[in-house]
N, CA, C and O atoms as a GROMACS GRO file, in nm:
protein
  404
    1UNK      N    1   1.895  11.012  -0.516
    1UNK     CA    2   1.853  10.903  -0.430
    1UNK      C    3   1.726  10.838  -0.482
    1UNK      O    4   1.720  10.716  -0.496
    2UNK      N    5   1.614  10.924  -0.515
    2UNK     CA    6   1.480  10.863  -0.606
    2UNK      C    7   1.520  10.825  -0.726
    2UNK      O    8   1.418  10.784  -0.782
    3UNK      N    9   1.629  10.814  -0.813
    3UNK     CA   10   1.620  10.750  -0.929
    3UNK      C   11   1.722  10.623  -0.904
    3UNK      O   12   1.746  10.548  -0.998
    4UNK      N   13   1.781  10.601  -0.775
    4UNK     CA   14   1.878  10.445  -0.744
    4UNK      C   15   1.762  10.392  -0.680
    4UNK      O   16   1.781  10.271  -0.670
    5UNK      N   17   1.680  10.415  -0.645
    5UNK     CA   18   1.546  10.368  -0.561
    5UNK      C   19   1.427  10.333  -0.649
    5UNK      O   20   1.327  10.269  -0.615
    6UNK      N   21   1.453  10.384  -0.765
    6UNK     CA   22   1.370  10.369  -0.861
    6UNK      C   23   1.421  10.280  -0.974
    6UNK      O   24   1.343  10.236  -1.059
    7UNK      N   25   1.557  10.253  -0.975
    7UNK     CA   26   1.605  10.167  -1.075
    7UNK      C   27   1.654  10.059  -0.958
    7UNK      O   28   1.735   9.983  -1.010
    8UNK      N   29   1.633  10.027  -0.820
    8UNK     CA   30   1.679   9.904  -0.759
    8UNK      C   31   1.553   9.844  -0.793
    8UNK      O   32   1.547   9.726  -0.831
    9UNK      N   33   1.409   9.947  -0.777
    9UNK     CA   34   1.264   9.846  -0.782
    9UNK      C   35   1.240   9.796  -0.914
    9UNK      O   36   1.167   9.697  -0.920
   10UNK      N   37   1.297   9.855  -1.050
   10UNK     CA   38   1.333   9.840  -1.170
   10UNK      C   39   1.335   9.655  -1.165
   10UNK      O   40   1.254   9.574  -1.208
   11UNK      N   41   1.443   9.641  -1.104
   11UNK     CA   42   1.518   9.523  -1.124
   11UNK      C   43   1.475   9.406  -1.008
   11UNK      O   44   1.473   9.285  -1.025
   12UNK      N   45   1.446   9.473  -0.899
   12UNK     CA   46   1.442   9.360  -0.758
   12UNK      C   47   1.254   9.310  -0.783
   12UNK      O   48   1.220   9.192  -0.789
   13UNK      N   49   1.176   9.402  -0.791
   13UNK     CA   50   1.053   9.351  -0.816
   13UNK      C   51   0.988   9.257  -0.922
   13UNK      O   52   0.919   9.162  -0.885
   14UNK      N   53   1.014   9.286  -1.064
   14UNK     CA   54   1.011   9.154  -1.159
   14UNK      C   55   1.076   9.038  -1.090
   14UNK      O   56   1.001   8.940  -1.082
   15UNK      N   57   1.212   9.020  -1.031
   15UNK     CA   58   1.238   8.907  -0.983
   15UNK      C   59   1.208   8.855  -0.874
   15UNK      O   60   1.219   8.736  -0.847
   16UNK      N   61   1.164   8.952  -0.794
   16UNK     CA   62   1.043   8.915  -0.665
   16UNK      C   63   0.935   8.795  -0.712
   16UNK      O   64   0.892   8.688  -0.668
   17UNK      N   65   0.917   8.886  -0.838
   17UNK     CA   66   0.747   8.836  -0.915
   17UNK      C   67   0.769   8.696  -0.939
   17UNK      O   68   0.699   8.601  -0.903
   18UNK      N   69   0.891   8.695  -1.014
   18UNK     CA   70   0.957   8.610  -1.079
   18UNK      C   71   0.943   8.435  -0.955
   18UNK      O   72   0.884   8.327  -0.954
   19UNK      N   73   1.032   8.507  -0.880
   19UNK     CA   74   1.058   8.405  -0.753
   19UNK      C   75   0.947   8.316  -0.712
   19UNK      O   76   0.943   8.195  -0.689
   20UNK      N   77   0.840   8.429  -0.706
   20UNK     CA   78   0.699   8.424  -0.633
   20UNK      C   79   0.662   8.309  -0.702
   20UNK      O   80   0.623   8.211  -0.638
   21UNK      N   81   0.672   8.309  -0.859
   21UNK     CA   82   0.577   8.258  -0.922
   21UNK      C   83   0.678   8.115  -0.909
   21UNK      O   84   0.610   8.041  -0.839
   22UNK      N   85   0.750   8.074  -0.928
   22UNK     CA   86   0.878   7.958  -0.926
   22UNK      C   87   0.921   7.917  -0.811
   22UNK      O   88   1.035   7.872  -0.803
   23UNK      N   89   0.824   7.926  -0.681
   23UNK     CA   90   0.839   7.913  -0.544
   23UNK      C   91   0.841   7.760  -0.534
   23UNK      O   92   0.907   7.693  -0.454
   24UNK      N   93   0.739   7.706  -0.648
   24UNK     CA   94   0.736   7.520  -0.597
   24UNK      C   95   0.818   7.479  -0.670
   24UNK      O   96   0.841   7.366  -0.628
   25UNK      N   97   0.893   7.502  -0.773
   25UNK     CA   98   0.963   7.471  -0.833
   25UNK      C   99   1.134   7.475  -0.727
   25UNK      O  100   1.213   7.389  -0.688
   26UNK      N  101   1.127   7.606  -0.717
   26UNK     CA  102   1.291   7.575  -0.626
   26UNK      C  103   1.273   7.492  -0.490
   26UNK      O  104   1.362   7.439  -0.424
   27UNK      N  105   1.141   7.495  -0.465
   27UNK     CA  106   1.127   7.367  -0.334
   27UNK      C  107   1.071   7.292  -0.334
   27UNK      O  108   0.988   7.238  -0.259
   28UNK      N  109   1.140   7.268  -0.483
   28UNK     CA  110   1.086   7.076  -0.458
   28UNK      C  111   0.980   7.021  -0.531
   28UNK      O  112   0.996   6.916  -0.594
   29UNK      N  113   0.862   7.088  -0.528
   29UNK     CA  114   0.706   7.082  -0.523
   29UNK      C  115   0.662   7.029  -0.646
   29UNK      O  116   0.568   6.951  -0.655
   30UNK      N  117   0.752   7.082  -0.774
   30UNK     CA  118   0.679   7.071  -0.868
   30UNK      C  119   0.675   6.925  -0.936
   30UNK      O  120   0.758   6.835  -0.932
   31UNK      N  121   0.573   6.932  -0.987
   31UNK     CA  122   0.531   6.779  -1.075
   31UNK      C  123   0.613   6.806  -1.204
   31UNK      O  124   0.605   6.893  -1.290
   32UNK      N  125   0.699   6.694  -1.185
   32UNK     CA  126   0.747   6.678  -1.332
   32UNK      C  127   0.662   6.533  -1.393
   32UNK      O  128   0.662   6.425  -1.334
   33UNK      N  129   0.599   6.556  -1.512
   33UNK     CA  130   0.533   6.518  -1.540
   33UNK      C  131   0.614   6.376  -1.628
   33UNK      O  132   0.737   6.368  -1.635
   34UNK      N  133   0.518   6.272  -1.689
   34UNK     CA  134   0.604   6.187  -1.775
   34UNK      C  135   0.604   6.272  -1.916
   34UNK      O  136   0.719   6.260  -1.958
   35UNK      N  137   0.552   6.328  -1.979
   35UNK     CA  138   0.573   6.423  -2.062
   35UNK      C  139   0.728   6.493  -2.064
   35UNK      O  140   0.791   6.509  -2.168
   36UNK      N  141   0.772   6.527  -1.943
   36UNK     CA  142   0.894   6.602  -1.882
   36UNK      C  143   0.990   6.483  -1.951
   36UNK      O  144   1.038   6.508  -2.061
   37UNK      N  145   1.018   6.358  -1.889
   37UNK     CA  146   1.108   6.295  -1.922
   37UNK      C  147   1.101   6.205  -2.054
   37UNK      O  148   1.181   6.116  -2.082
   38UNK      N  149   0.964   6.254  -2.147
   38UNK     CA  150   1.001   6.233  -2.276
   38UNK      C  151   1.097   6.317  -2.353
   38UNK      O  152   1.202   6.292  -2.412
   39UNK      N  153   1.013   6.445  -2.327
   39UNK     CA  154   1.087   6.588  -2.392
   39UNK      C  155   1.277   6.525  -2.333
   39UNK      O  156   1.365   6.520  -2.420
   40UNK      N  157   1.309   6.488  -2.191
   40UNK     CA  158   1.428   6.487  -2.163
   40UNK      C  159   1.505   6.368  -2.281
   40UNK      O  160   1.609   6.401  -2.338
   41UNK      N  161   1.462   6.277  -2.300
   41UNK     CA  162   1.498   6.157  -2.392
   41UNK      C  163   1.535   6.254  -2.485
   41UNK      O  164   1.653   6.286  -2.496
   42UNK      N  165   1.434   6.310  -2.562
   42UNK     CA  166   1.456   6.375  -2.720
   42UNK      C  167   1.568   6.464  -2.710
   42UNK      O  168   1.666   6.479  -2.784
   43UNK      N  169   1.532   6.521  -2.600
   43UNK     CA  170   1.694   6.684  -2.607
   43UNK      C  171   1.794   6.590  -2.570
   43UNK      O  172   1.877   6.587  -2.662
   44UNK      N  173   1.827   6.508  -2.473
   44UNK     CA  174   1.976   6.444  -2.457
   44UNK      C  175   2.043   6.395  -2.587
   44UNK      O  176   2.163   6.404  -2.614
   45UNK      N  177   1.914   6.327  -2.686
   45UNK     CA  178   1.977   6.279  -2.826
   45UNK      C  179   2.005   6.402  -2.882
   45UNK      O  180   2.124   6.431  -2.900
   46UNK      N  181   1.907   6.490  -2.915
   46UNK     CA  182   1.928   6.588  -2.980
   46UNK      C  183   2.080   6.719  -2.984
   46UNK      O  184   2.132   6.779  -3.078
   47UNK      N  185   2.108   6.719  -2.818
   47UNK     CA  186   2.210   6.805  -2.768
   47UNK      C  187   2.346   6.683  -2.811
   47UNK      O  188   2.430   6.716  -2.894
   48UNK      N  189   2.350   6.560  -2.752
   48UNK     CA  190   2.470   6.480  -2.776
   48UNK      C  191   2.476   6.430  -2.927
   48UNK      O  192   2.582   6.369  -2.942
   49UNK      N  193   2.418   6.433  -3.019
   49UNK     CA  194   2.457   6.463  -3.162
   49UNK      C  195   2.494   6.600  -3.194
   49UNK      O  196   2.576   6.612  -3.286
   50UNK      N  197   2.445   6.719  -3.132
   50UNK     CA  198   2.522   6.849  -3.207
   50UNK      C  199   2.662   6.865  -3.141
   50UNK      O  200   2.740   6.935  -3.205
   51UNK      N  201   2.721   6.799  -2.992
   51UNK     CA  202   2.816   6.832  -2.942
   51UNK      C  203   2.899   6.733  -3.033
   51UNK      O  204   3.016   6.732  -2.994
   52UNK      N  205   2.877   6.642  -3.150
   52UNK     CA  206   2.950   6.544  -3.233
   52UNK      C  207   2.960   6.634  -3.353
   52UNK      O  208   3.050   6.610  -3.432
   53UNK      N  209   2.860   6.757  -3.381
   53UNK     CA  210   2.848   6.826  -3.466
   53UNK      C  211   2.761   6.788  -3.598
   53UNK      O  212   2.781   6.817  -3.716
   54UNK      N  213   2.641   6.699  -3.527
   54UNK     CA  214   2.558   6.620  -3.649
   54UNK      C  215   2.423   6.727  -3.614
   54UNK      O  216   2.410   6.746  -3.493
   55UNK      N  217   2.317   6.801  -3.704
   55UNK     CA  218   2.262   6.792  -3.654
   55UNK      C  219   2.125   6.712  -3.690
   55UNK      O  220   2.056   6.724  -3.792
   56UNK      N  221   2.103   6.622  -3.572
   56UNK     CA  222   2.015   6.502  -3.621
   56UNK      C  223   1.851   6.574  -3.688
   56UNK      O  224   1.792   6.673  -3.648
   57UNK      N  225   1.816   6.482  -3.797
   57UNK     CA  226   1.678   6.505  -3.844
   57UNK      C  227   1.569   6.415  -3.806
   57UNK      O  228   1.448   6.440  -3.814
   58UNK      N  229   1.644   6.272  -3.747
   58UNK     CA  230   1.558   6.184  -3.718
   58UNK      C  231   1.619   6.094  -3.604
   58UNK      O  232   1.728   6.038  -3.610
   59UNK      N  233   1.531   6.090  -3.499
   59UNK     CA  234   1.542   6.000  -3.382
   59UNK      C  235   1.469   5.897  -3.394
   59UNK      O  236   1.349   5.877  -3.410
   60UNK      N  237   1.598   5.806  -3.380
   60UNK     CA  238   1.513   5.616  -3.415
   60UNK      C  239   1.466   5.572  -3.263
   60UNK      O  240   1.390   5.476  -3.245
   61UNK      N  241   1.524   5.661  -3.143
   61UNK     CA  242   1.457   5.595  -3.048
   61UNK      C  243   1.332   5.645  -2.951
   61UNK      O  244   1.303   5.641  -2.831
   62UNK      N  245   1.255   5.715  -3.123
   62UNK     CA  246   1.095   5.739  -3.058
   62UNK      C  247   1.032   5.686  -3.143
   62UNK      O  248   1.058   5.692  -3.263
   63UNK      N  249   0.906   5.605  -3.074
   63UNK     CA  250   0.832   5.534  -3.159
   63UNK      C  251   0.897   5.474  -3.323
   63UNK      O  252   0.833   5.479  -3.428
   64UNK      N  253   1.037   5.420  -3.308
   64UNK     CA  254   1.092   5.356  -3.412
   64UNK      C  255   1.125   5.422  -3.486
   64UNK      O  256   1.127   5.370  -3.598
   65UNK      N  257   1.157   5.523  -3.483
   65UNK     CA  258   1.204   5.628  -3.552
   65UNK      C  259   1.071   5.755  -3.587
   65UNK      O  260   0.951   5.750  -3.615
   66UNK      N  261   1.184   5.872  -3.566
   66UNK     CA  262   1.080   5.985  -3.623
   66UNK      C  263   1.139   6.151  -3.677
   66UNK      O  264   1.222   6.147  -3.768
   67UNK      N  265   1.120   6.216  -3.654
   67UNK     CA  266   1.153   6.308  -3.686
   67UNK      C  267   1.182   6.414  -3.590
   67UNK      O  268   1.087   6.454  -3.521
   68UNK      N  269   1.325   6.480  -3.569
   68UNK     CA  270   1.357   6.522  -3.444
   68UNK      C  271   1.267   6.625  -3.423
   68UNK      O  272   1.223   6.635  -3.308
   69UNK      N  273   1.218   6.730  -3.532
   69UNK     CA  274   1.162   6.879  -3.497
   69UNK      C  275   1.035   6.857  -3.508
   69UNK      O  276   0.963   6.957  -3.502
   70UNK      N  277   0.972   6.728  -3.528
   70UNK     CA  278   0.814   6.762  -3.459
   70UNK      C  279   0.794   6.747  -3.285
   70UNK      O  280   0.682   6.764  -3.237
   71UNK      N  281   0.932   6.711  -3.184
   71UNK     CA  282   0.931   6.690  -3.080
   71UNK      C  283   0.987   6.835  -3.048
   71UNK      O  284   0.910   6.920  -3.004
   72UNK      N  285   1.067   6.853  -3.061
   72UNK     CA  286   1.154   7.025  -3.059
   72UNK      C  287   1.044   7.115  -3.079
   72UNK      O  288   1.040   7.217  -3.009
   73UNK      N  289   0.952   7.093  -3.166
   73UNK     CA  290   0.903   7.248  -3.180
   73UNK      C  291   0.812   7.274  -3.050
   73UNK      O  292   0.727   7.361  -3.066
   74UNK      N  293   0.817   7.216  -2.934
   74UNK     CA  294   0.740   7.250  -2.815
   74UNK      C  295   0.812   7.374  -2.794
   74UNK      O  296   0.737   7.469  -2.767
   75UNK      N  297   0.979   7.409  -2.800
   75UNK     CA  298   1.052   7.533  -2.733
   75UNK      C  299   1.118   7.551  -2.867
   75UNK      O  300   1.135   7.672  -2.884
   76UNK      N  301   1.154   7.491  -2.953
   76UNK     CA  302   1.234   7.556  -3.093
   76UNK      C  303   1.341   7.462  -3.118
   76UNK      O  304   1.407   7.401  -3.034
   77UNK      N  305   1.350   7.457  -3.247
   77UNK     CA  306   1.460   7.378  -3.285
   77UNK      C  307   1.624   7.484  -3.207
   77UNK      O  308   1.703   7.435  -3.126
   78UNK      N  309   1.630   7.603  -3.254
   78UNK     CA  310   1.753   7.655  -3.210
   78UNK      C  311   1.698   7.744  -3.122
   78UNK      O  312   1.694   7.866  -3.139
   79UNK      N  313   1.638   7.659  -2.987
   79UNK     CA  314   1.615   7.776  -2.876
   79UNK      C  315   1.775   7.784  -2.826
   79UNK      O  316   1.850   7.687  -2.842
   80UNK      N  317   1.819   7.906  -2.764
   80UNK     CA  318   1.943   7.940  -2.680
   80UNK      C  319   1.928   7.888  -2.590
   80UNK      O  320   2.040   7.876  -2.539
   81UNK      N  321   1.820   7.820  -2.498
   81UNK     CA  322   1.817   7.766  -2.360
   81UNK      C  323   1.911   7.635  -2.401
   81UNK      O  324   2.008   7.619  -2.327
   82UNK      N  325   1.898   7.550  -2.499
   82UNK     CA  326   1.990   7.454  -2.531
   82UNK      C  327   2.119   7.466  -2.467
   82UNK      O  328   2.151   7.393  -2.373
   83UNK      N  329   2.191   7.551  -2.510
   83UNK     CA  330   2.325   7.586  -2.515
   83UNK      C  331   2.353   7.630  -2.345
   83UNK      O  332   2.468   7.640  -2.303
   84UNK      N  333   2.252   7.650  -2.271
   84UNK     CA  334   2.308   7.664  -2.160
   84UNK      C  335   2.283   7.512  -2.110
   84UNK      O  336   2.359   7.495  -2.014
   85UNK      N  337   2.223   7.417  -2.130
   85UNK     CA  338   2.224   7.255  -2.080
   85UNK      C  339   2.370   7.247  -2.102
   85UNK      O  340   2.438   7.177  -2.026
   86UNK      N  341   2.402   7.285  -2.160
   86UNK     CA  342   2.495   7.212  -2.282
   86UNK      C  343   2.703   7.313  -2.188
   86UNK      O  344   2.822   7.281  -2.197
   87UNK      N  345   2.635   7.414  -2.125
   87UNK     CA  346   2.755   7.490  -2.073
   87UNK      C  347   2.746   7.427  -1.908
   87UNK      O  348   2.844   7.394  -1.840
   88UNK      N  349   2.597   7.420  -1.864
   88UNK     CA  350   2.563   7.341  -1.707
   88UNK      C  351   2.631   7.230  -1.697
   88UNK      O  352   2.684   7.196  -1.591
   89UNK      N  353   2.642   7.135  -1.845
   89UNK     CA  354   2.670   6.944  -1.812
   89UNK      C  355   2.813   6.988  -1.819
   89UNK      O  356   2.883   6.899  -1.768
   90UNK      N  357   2.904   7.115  -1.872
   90UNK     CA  358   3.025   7.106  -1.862
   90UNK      C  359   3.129   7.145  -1.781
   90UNK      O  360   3.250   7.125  -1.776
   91UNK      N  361   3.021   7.228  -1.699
   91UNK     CA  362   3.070   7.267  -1.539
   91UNK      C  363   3.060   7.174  -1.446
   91UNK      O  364   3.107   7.203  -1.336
   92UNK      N  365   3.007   7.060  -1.462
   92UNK     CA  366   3.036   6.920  -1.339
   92UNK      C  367   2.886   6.893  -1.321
   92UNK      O  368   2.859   6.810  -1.234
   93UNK      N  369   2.771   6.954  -1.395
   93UNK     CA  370   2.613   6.900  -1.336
   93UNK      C  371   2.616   6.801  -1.395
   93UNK      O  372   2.712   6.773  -1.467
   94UNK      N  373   2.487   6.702  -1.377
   94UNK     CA  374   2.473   6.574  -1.458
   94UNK      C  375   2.402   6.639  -1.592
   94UNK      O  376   2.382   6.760  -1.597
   95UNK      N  377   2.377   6.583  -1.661
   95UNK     CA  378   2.271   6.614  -1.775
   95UNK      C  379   2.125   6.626  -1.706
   95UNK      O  380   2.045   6.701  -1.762
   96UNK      N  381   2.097   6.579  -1.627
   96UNK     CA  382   1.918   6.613  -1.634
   96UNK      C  383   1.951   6.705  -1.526
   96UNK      O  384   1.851   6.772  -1.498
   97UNK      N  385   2.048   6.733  -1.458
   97UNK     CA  386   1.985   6.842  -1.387
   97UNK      C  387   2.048   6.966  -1.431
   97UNK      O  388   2.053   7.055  -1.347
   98UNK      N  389   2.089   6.984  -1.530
   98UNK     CA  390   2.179   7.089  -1.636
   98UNK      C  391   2.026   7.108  -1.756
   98UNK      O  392   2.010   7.211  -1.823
   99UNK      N  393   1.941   7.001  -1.760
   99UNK     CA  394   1.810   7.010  -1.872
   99UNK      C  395   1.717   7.099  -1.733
   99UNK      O  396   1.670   7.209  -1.764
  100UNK      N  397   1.701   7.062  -1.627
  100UNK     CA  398   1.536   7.056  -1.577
  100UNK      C  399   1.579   7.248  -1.483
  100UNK      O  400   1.498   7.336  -1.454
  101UNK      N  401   1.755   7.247  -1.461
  101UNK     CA  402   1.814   7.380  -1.413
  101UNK      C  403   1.802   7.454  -1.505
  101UNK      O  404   1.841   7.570  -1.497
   0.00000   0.00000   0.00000
């Protein structure tokens, strides 16, 4: 009984923590910044050229063109969070709320 009690707090308390800390975020609260919906511009190009199977080196629609991975390297060129936008927009979400989910 002390070691299912000890592996439920294992698991339920980090995501307590977790919750705690992401409280304004699931209600609402948080500031998305204009920063937010630059980064969103760059990943929509970036994700809808690899689902064509390109993967782009340069985006012409920042500042007239530029280079995709000096905007990417805020989270990584091949972060895995990508790929779940990318499984969210194909279960019926829109795209930004499959990016910001």
């Amino acid at each position: 009984m002390k070691n299912k009690l000890q592996n439920l707090l294992k698991i339920s308390l980090p995501f307590g923590i977790w919750l705690f800390l992401f409280k304004s975020f699931f209600s609402g609260q948080a500031v998305i910044s204009s920063e937010t919906l630059h980064i969103y511009s760059v990943v929509k190009f970036y994700i809808d050229n690899l689902r064509l199977g390109i993967f782009p080196l340069w985006d012409p629609f920042v500042m007239w063109g530029a280079p995709t991975q000096i905007f990417l390297n805020y989270v990584g060129v091949f972060n895995p969070f990508w790929l779940l936008t990318i499984i969210f927009n194909a279960c019926g979400l829109s795209f930004y709320q499959s990016f910001v989910g």
